[in-house]
N, C-alpha and C positions, 0 to 999 in steps of 0.2 A: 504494500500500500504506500501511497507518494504523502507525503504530508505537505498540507498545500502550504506553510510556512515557509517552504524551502522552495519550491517548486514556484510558487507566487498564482493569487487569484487570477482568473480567464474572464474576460465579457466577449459575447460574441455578436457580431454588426451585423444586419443585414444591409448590404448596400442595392442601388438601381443607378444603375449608367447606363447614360443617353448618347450616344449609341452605344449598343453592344459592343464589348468586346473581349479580347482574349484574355485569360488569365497571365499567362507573360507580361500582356502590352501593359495589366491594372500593376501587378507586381512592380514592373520597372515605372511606372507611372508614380507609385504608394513610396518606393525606396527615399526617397529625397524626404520627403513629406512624413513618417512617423521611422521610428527607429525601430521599434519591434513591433511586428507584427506577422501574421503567418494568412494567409489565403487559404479555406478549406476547402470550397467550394466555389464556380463560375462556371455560370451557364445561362445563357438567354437574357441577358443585360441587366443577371441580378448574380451577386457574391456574397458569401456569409465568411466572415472576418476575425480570429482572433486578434485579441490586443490586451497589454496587463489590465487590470481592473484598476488602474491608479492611473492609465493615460485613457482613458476611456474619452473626458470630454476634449482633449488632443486630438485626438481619432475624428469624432464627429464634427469638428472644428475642421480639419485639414480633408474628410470625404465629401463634405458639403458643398456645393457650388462646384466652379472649374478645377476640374484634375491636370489638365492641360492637353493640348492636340485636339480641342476641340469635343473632348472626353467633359460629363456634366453628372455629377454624383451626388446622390441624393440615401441617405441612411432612414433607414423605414421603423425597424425597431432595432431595443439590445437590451440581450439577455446575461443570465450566466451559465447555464446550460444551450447546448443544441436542441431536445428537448424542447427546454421554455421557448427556444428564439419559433420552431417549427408551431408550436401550439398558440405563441402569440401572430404571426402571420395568419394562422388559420383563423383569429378571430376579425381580425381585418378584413375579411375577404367577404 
């Protein structure tokens, strides 16, 4: 078992970019703009996003608005499970 003391809290992002694009292109895009973070998932002009839970409003501060190349990012919700992030989309919808 990891003890999240060591390991450090997760919030997870759901992001929407306008237009789609590729996981590489959001990656190399994201690199400048937060220092940690991990990409779980990208598909069809939405991403769900690790980040520590201590940069969380870093994160939505720096997905928000222009990513650059004409790339337009918009965070929907954020959880701390993948779980919560799936079941609060579902109630969106």
């Amino acid at each position: 078992m990891v003890v999240k003391a060591k390991r450090g809290r997760r919030r997870y992002l759901q992001l929407r970019t306008e237009p789609a694009i590729s996981r590489r292109k959001l990656e190399r895009l994201l690199a400048g703009r937060l220092a940690e973070f991990r990409v779980i998932s990208c598909a069809e002009g939405e991403a769900v996003m690790r980040v520590p839970h201590t940069a969380v409003a870093v994160a939505r501060e720096a997905l928000n608005g222009d990513l650059g190349d004409g790339i337009v990012g918009e965070t929907l919700v954020t959880s701390g499970t993948l779980k919560g992030l799936q079941r609060r989309l579902a109630e969106r919808k």
